[in-house]
Biotite code that builds the C-alpha atoms (Angstrom):
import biotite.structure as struc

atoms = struc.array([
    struc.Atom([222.338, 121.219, 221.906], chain_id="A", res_id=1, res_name="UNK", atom_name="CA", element="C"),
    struc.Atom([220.829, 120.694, 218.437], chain_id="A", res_id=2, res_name="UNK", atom_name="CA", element="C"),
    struc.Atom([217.691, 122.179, 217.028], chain_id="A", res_id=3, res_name="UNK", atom_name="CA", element="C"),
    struc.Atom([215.250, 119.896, 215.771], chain_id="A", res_id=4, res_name="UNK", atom_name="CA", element="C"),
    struc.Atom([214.045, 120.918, 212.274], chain_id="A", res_id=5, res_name="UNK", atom_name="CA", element="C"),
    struc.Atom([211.251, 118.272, 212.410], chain_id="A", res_id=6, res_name="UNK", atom_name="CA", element="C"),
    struc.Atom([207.371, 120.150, 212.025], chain_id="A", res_id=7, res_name="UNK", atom_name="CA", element="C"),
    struc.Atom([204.762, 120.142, 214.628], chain_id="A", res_id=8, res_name="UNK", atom_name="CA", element="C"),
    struc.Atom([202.504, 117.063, 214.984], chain_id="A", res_id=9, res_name="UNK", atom_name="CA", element="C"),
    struc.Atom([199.279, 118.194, 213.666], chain_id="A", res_id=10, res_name="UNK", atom_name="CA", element="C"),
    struc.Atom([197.522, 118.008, 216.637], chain_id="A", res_id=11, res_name="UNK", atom_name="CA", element="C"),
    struc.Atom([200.291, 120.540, 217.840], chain_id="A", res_id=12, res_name="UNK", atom_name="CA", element="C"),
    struc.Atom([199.874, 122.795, 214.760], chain_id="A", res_id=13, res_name="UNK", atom_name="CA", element="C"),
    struc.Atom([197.992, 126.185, 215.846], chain_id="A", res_id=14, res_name="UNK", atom_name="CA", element="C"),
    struc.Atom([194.845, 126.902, 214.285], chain_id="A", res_id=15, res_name="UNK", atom_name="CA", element="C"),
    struc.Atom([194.587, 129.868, 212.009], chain_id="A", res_id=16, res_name="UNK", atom_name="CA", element="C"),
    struc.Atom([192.873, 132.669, 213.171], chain_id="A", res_id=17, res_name="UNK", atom_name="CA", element="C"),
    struc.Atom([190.066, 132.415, 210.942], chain_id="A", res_id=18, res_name="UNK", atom_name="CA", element="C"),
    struc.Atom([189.519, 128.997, 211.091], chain_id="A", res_id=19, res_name="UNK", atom_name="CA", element="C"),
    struc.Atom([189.200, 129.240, 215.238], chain_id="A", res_id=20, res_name="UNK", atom_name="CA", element="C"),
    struc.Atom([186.692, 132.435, 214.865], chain_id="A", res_id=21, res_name="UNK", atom_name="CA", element="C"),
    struc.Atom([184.489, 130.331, 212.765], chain_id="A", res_id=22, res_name="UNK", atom_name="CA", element="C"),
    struc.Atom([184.606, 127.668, 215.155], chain_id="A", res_id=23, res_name="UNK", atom_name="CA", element="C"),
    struc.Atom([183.609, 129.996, 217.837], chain_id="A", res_id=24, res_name="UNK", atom_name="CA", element="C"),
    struc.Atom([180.568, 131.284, 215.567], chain_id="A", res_id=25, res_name="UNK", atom_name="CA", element="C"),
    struc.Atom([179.442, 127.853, 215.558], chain_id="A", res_id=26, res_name="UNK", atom_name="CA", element="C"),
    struc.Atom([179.833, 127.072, 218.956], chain_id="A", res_id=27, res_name="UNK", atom_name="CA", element="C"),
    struc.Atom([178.411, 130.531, 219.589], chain_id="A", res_id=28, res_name="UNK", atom_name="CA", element="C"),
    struc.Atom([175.446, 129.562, 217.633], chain_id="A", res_id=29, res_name="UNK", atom_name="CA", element="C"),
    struc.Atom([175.198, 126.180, 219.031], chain_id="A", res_id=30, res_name="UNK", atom_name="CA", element="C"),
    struc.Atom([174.767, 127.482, 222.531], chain_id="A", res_id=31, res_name="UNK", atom_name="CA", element="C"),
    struc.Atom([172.447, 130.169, 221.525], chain_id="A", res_id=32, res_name="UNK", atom_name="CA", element="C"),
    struc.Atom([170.037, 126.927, 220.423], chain_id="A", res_id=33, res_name="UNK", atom_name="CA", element="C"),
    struc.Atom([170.898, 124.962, 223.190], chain_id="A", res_id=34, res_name="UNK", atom_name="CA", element="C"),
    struc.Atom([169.735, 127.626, 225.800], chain_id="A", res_id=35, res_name="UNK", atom_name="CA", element="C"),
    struc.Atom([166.359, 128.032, 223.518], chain_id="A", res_id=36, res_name="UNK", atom_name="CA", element="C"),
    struc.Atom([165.891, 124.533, 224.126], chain_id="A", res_id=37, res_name="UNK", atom_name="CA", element="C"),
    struc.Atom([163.408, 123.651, 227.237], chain_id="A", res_id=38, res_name="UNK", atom_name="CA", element="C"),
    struc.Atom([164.477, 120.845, 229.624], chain_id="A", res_id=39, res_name="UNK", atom_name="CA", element="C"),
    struc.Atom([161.474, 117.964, 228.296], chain_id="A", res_id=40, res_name="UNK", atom_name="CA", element="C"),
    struc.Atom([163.284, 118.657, 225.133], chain_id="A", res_id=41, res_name="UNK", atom_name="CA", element="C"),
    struc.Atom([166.524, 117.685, 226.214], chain_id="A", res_id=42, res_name="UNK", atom_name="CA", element="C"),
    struc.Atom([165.596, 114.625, 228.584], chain_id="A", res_id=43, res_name="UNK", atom_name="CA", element="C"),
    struc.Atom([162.962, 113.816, 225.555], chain_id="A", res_id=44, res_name="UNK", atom_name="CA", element="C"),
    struc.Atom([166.152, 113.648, 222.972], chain_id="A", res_id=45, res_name="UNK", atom_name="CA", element="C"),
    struc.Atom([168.453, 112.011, 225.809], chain_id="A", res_id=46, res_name="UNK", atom_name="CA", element="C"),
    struc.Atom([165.753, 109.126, 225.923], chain_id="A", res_id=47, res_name="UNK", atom_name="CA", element="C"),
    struc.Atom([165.464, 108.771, 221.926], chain_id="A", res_id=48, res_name="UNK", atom_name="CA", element="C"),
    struc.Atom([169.220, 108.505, 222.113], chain_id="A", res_id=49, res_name="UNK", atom_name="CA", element="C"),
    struc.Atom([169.106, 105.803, 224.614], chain_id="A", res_id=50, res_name="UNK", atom_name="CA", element="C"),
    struc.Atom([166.256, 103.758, 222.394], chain_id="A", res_id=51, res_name="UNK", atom_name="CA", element="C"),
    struc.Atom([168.274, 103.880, 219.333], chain_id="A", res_id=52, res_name="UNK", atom_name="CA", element="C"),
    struc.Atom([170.988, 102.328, 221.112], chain_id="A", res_id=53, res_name="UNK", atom_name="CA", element="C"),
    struc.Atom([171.233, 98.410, 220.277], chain_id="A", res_id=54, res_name="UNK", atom_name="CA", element="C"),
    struc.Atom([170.891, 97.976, 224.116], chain_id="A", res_id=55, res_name="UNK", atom_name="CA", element="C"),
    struc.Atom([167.479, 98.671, 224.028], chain_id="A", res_id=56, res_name="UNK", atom_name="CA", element="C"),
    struc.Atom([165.804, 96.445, 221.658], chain_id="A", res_id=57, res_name="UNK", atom_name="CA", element="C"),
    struc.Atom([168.163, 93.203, 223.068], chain_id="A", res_id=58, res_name="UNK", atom_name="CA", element="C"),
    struc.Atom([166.750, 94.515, 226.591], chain_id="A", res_id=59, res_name="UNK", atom_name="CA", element="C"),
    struc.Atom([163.272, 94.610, 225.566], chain_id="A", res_id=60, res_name="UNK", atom_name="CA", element="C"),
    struc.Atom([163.545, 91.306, 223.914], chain_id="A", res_id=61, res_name="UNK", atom_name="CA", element="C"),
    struc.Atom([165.028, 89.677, 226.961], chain_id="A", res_id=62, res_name="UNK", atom_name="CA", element="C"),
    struc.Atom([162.407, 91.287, 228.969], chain_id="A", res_id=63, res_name="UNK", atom_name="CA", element="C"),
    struc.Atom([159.813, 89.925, 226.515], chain_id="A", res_id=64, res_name="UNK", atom_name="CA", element="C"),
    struc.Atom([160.998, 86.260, 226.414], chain_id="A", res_id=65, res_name="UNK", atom_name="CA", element="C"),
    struc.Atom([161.603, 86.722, 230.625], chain_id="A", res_id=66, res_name="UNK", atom_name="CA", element="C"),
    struc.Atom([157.976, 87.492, 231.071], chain_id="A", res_id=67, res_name="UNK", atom_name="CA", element="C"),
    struc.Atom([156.410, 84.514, 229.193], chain_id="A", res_id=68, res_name="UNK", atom_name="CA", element="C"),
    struc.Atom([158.570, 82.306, 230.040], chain_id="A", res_id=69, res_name="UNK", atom_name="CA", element="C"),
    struc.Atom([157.433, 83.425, 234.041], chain_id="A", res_id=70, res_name="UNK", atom_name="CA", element="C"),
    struc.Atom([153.691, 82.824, 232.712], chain_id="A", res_id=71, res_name="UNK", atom_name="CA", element="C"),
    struc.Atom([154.133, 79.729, 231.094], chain_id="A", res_id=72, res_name="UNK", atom_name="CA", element="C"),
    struc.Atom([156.729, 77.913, 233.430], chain_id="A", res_id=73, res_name="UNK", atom_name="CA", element="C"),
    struc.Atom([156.584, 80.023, 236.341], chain_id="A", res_id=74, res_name="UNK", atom_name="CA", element="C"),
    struc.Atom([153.348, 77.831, 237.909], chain_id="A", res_id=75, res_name="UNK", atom_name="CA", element="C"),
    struc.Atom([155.849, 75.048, 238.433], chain_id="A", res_id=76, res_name="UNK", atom_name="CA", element="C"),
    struc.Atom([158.434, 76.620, 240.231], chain_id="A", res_id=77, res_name="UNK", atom_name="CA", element="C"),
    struc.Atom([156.045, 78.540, 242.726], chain_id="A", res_id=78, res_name="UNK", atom_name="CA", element="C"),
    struc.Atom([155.549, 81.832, 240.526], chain_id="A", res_id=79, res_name="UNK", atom_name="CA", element="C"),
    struc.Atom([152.230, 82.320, 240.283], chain_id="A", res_id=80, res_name="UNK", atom_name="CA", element="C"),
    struc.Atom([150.364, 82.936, 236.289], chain_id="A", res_id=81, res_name="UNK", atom_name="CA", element="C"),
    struc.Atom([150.109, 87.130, 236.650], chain_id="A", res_id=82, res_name="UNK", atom_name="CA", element="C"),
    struc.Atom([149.987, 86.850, 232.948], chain_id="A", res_id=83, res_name="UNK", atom_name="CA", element="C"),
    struc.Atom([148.710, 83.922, 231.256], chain_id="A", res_id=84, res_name="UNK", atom_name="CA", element="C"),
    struc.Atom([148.572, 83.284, 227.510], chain_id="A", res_id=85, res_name="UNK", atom_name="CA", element="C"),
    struc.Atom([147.889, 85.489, 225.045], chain_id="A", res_id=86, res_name="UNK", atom_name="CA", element="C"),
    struc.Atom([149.194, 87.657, 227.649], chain_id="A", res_id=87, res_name="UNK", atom_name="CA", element="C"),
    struc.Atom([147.051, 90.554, 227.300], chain_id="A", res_id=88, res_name="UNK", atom_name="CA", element="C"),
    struc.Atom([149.123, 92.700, 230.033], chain_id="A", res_id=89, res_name="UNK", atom_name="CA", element="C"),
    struc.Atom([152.568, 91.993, 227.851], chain_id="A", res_id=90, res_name="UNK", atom_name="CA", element="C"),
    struc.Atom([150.446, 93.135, 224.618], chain_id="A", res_id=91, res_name="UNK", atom_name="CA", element="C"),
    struc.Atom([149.428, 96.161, 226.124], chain_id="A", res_id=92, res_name="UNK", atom_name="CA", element="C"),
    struc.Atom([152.658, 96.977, 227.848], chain_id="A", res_id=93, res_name="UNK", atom_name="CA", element="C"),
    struc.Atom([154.060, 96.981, 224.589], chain_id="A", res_id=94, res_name="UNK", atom_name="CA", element="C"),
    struc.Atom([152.057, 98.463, 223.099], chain_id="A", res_id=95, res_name="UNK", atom_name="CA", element="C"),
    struc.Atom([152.240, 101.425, 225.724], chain_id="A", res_id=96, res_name="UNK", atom_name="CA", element="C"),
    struc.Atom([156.074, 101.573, 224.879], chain_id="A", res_id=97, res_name="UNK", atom_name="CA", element="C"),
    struc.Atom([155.335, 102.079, 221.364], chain_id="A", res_id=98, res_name="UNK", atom_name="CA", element="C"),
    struc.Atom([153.228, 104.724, 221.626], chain_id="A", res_id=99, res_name="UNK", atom_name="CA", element="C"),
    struc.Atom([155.827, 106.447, 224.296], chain_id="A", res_id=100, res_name="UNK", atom_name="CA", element="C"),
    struc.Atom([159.118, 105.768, 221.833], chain_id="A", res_id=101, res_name="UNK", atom_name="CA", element="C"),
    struc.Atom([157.289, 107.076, 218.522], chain_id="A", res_id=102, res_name="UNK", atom_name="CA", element="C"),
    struc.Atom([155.988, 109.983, 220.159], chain_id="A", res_id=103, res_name="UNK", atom_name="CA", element="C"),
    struc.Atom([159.942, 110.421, 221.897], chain_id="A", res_id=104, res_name="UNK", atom_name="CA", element="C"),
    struc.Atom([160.789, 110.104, 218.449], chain_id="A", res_id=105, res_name="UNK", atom_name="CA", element="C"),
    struc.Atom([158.780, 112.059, 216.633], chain_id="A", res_id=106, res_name="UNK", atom_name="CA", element="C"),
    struc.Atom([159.366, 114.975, 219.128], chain_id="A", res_id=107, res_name="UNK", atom_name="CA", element="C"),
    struc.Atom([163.427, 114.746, 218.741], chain_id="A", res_id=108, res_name="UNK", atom_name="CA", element="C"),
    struc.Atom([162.968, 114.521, 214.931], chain_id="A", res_id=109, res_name="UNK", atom_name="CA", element="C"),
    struc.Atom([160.276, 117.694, 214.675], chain_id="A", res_id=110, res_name="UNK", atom_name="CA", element="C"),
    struc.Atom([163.501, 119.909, 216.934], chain_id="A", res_id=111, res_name="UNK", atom_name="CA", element="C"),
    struc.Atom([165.970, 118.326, 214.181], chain_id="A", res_id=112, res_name="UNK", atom_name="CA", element="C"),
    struc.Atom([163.977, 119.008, 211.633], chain_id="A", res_id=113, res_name="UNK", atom_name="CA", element="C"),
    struc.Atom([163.929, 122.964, 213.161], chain_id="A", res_id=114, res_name="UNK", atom_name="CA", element="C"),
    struc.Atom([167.660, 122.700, 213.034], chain_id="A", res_id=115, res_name="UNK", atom_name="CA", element="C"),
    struc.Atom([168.204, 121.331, 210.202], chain_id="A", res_id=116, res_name="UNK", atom_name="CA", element="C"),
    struc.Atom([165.998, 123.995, 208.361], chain_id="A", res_id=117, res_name="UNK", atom_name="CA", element="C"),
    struc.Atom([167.740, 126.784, 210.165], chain_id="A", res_id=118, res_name="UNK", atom_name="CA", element="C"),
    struc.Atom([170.905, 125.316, 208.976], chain_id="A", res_id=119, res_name="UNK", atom_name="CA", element="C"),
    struc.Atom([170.118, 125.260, 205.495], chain_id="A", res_id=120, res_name="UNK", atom_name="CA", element="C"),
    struc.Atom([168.709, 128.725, 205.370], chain_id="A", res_id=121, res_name="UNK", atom_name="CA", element="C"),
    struc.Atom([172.097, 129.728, 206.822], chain_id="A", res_id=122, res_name="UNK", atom_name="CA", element="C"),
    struc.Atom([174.077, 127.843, 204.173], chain_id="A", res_id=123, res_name="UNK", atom_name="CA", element="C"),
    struc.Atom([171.686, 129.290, 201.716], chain_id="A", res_id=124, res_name="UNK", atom_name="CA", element="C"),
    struc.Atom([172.777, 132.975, 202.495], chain_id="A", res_id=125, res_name="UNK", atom_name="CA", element="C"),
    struc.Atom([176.335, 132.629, 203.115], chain_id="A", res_id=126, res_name="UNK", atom_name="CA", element="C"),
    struc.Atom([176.365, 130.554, 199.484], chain_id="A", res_id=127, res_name="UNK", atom_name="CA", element="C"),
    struc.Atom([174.439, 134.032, 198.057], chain_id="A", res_id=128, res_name="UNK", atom_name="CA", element="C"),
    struc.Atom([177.033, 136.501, 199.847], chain_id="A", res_id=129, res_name="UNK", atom_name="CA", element="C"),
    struc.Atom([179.932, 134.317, 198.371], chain_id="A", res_id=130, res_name="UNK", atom_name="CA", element="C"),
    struc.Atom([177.931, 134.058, 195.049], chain_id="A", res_id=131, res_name="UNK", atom_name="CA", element="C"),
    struc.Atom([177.622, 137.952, 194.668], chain_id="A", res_id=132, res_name="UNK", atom_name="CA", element="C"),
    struc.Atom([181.650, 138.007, 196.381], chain_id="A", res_id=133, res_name="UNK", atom_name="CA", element="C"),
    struc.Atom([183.050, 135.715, 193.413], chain_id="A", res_id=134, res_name="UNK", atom_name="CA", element="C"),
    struc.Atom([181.190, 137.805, 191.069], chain_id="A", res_id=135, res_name="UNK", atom_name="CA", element="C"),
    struc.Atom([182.131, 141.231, 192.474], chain_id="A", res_id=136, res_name="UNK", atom_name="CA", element="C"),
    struc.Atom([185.574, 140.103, 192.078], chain_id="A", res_id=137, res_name="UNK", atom_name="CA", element="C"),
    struc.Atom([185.218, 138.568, 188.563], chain_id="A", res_id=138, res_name="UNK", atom_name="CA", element="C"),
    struc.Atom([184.148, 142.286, 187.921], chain_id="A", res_id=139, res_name="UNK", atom_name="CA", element="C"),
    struc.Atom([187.379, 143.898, 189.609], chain_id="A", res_id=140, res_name="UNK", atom_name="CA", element="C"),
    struc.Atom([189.673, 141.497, 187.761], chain_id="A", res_id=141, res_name="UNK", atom_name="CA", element="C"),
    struc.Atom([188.078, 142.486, 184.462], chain_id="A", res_id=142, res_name="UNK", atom_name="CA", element="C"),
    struc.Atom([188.770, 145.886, 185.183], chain_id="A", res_id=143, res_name="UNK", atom_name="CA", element="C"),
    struc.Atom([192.398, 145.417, 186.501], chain_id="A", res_id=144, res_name="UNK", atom_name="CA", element="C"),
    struc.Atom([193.298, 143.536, 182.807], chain_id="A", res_id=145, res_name="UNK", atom_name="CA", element="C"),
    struc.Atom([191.207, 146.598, 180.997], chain_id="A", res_id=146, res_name="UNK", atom_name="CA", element="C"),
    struc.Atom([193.834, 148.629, 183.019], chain_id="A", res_id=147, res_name="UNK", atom_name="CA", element="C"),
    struc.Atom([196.770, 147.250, 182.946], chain_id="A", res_id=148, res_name="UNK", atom_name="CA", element="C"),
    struc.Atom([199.048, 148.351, 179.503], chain_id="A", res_id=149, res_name="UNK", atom_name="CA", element="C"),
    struc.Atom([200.908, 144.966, 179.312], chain_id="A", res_id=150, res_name="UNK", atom_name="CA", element="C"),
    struc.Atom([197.981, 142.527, 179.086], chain_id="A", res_id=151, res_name="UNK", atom_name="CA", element="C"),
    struc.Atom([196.384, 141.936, 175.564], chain_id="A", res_id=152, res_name="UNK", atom_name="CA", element="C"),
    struc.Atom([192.208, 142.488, 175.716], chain_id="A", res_id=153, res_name="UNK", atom_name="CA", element="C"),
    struc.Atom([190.083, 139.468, 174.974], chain_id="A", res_id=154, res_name="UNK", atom_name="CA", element="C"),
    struc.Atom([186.910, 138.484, 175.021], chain_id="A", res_id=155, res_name="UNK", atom_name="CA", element="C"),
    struc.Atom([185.707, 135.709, 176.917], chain_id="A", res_id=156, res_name="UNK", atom_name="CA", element="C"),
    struc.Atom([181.971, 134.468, 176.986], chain_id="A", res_id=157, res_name="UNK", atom_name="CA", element="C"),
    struc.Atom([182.660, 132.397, 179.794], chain_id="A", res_id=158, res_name="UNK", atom_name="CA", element="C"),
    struc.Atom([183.497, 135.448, 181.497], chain_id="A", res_id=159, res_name="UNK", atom_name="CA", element="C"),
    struc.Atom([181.218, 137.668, 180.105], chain_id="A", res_id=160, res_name="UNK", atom_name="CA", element="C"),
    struc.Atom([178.457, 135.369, 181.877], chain_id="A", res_id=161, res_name="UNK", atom_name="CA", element="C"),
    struc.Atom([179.860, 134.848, 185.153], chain_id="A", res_id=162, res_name="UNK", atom_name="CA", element="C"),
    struc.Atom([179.883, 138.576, 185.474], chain_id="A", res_id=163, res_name="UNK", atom_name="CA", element="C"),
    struc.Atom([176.129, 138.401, 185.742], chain_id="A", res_id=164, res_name="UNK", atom_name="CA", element="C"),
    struc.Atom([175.085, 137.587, 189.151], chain_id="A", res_id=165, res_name="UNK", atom_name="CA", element="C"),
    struc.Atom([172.897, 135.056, 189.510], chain_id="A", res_id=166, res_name="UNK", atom_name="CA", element="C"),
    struc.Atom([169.156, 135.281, 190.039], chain_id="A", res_id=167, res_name="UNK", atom_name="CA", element="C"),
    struc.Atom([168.061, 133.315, 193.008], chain_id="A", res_id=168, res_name="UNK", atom_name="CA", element="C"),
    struc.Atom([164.309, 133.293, 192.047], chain_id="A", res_id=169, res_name="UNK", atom_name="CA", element="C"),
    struc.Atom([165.248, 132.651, 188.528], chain_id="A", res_id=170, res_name="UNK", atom_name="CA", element="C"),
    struc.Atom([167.416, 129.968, 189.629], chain_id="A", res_id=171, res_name="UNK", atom_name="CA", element="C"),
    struc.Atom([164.609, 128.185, 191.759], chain_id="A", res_id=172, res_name="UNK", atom_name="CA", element="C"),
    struc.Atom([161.842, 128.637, 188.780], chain_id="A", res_id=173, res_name="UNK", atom_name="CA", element="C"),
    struc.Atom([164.503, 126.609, 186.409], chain_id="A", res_id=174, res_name="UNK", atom_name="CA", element="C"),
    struc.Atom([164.559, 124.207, 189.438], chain_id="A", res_id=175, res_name="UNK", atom_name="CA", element="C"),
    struc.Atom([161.228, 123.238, 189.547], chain_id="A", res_id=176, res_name="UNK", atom_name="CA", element="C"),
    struc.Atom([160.305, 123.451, 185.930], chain_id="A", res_id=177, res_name="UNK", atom_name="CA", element="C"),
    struc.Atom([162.922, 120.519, 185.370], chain_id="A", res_id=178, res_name="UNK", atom_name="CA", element="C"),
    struc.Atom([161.520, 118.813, 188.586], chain_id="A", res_id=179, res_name="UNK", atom_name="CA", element="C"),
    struc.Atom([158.109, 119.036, 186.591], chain_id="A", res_id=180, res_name="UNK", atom_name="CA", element="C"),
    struc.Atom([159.555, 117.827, 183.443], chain_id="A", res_id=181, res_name="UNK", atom_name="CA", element="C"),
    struc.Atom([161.340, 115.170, 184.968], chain_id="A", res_id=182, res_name="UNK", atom_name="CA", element="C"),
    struc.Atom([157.955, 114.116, 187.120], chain_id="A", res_id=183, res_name="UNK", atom_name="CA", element="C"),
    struc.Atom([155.726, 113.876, 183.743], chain_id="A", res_id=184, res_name="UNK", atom_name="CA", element="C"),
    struc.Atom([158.367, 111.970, 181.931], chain_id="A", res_id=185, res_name="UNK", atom_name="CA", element="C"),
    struc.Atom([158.101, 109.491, 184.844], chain_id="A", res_id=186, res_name="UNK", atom_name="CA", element="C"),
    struc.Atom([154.838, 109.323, 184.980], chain_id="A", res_id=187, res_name="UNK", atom_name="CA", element="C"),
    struc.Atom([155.264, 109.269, 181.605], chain_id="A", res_id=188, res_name="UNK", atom_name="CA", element="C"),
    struc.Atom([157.331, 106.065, 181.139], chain_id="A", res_id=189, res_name="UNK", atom_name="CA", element="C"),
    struc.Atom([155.017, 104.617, 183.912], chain_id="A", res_id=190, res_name="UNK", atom_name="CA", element="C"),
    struc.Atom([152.325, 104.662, 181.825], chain_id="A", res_id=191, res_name="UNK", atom_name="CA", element="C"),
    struc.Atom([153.924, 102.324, 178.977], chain_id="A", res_id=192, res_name="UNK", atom_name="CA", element="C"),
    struc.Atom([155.602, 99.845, 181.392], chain_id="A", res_id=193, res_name="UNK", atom_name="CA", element="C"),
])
C-alpha cells in the first residue's frame, strides 16, 4: 500500500489554535447578546427579515390588485362591493401596515445600531492594544540592534517617530479639524457655484 503525499482539502485542514479560540470569543460574545435580547426583539427582527424579503412586497401587491379587482368586478359574479372605490378600507389597511413595518423596522435597526456601536468600540480598543503592541516592539527591536556588536547604528526618522505612541485624543482633534476644514471649503465652493 502506497502513501498518498497529496495535502488535505481545505475544508479538511485543522484550524489553528488561535484562530478557533477567537472564533469561540466571538461566538462567546454573540451568545452573551443574544441571551440579553428579549423575545419581542427577536420575533420583531424575525418579522423585519420576512418584509425585506422580495416575497413580501409581490404578496402585498397581489393582495392589493386581488382586493379591487373583488370591489370593482366582484358585483357581477355574486361578491358583494365590501369596498367600493376609492376604497377607503384598502387605504387604511395600508396604511396600518406601514405604520406596523416602519416601526418593525425602526426597532430592528435601533438593536443594530446597539451592536454595531458595541462593535466598533471593541475594534477601537483592540486597534489601541495592538497600536501600543507594534510600538512596544518597535522599542525592543531598537534596543536589540543598540545591543547587538555586529549591526552598524543608524538613525532612522521613520523610526524615531513610530516609537512615539500615538495619542488617541490628539488623533481625533486632527480628525475633526480637517472634517471642519474640509466642511468650510465646501460650503465654500458652494457659495461660488
Amino acid at each position: 500500500m502506497t502513501e498518498s503525499n497529496t495535502a488535505p482539502a481545505p475544508d479538511e485542514r485543522p484550524v489553528p489554535d488561535a484562530v478557533a479560540q477567537n472564533i469561540s470569543d466571538i461566538l462567546e460574545l454573540e451568545s452573551r447578546e443574544l441571551a440579553r435580547t428579549t423575545r419581542a426583539q427577536l420575533w420583531l427582527e424575525r418579522l423585519s427579515r420576512g418584509l425585506a424579503r422580495p416575497a413580501f412586497p409581490v404578496g402585498l401587491l397581489l393582495f392589493v390588485v386581488a382586493w379591487m379587482s373583488m370591489n370593482v368586478t366582484g358585483g357581477s359574479v355574486g361578491i358583494p362591493h365590501f369596498d367600493p372605490p376609492p376604497f377607503a378600507w384598502l387605504a387604511g389597511l395600508l396604511t396600518l401596515m406601514g405604520v406596523v413595518a416602519t416601526t418593525v423596522v425602526l426597532i430592528g435597526q435601533s438593536r443594530q445600531s446597539t451592536l454595531a456601536e458595541q462593535r466598533a468600540h471593541l475594534d477601537l480598543q483592540i486597534s489601541l492594544l495592538t497600536e501600543q503592541k507594534v510600538t512596544k516592539l518597535i522599542h525592543l527591536l531598537e534596543e536589540l540592534r543598540a545591543d547587538l556588536p555586529g549591526v552598524r547604528m543608524r538613525h532612522d526618522p521613520h523610526v524615531s517617530e513610530l516609537k512615539k505612541p500615538t495619542d488617541p485624543a490628539q488623533l481625533a482633534s486632527a480628525l475633526r479639524e480637517r472634517d471642519s476644514t474640509n466642511d468650510a471649503g465646501d460650503r465654500g465652493r458652494e457659495g461660488t457655484t
